[in-house]
N, C-alpha and C positions, 0 to 999 in steps of 0.2 A: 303169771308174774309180770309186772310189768313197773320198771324202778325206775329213778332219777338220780341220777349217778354225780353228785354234785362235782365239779372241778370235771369232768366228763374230758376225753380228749378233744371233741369237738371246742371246748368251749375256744382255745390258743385262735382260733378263726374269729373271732368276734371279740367285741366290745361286753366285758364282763360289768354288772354293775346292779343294784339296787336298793331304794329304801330312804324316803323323805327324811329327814329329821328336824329337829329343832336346832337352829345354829343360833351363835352370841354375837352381840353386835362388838365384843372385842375382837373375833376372830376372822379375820377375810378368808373364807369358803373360795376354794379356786371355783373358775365356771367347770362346766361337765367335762370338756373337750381338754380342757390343762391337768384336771384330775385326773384321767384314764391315760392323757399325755404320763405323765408323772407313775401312774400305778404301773404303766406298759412299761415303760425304764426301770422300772425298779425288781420288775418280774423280769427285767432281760429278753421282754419280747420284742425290743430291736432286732434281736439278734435271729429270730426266726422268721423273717420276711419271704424269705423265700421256702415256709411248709406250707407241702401240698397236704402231705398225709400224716395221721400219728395212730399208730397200734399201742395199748398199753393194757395191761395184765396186772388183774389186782385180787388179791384174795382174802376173806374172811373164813367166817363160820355162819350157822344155822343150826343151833343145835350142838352136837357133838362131830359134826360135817364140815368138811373143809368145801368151800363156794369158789371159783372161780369163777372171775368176774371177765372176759377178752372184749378190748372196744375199741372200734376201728371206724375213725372219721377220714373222709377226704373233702378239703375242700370244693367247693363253698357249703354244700348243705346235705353229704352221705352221710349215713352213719350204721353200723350193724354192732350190737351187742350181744354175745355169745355170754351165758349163765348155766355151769355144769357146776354138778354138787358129785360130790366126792363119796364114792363107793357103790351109786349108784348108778342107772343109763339114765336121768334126770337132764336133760337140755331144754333152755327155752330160749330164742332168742328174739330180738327186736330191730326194725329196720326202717330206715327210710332212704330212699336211692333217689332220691330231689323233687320225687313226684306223691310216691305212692309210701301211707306210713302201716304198718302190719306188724304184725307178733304171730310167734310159730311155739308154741304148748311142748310138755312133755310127750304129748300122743303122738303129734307128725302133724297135726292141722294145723293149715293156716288160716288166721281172720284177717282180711286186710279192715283199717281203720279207718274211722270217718268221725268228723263233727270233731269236738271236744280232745279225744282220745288221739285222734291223728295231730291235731296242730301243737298237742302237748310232746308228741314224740318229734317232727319236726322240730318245734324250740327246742331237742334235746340234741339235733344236729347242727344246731345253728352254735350250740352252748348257751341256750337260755332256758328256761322255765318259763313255757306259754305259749304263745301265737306269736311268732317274730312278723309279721306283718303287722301287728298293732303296737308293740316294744317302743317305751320310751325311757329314755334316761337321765335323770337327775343328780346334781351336786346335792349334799349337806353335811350337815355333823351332828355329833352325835354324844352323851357322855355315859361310860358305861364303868363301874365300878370305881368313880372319882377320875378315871384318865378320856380326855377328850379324842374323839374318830374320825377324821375326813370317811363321807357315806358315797358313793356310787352306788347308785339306786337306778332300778329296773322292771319294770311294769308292765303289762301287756291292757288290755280293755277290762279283761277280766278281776285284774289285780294279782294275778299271776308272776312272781319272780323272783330275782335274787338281790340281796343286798349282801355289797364287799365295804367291812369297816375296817380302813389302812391309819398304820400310824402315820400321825401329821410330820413329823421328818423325815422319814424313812419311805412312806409312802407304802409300803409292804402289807400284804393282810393279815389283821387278828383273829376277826373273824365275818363266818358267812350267816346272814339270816335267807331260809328259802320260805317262799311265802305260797303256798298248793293250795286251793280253794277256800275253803274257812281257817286249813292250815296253816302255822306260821314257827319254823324250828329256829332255835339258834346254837352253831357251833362254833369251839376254838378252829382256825385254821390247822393250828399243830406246826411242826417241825417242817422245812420244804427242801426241796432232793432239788438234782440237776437234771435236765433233760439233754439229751444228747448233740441237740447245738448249741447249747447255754442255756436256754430258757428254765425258770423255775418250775415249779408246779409241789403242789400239796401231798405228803408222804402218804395220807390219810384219806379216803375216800367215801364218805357218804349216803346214807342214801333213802331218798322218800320214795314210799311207795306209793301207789296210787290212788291209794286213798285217802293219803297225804299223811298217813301215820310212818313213823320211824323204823327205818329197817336196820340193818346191822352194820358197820362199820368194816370195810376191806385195807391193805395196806397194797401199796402200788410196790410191785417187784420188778417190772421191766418199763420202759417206755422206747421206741424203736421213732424215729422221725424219718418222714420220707422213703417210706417203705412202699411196694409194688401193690396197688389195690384193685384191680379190674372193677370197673361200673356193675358189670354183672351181676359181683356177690353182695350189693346190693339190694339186690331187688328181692323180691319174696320168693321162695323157692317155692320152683315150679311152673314159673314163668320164663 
């Protein structure tokens, strides 16, 4: 198992953004820098300057099974995501500790990653979708159901990322398109909670799977900011 956890905790570290569009020549498109200036206010991520860390706990279904989702970024680029299914000994989890990116199976083995599969877990610690070594970001707009969207758009070499369409006053997000190799989803953002210094984030949580088909939908139950993370539990167990 190996998922893309959209709105992921990692992302609060980074420059969230993606996705060209078509703009009108009545409408001045802020540049990229004024637009994420503007989406970061509006998300109240002023007010989180000083997070190192964010754990957050989110849970769906599979089935007739309750999934817990636990993910635990530190900045600038850890991340481990713990995935148990309910009723069963079912655990998988996924990691990157800034070097090295790996997944650990319901069996106890671990593979560590390379090529492809590793720089995609990586952009999952940075909070993007892709290679953040090639990640670049773009203004535009966008008109979806008759109502116009400021776009922060985000792209890696591959074509790999996300796109956040904000309203033009408010600046807040409607919705996300993820864009995973020939894949390309789009969701409402949904309803948005408090984080525990202020900061927003999405009740609802997301999620592509690897093969860039649509997994199941979790709800965020806890978010903790700034919590104790050892580099350690990081790394791939066993090392």
């Amino acid at each position: 198992m190996n998922a893309a956890r959209l709105g992921a905790a990692a992302a609060v570290f980074c420059v969230l953004a993606l996705a060209p569009a078509a703009s009108r020549a009545t409408t001045t498109v802020p540049d990229i820098k004024e637009l994420v200036r503007r989406y970061g206010l509006a998300m109240h991520y002023d007010k989180i300057a000083n997070l190192r860390s964010v754990t957050r706990i989110s849970s769906g279904f599979i089935g007739n099974r309750i999934v817990t989702y636990t993910t635990m970024a530190k900045a600038p680029d850890k991340m481990l995501e713990i995935i148990t299914v309910g009723g069963t000994d079912e655990r998988t989890s996924i990691g990157f500790d800034g070097t090295t990116a790996w997944v650990q199976g319901p069996s106890g083995a671990v593979a560590v990653l390379d090529g492809a599969a590793s720089r995609f877990i990586e952009g999952m610690a940075f909070g993007l979708v892709g290679d953040p070594r090639t990640t670049k970001a773009t203004a535009g707009e966008t008109t979806m159901n008759g109502v116009d969207y400021f776009v922060i758009s985000i792209r890696d070499a591959s074509g790999f990322g996300r796109d956040i369409m904000v309203d033009e006053k408010t600046y807040l997000p409607i919705y996300w398109r993820v864009a995973v190799g020939n894949w390309s989803h789009l969701f409402e953002v949904g309803p948005l909670d408090t984080g525990p210094l202020g900061e927003y984030y999405p009740r609802i949580v997301q999620t592509i799977n690897s093969d860039g088909s649509i997994g199941t939908p979790s709800s965020v139950t806890s978010v903790d900011d700034n919590v104790s993370l050892p580099d350690s539990m990081f790394a791939p167990p066993g090392q």
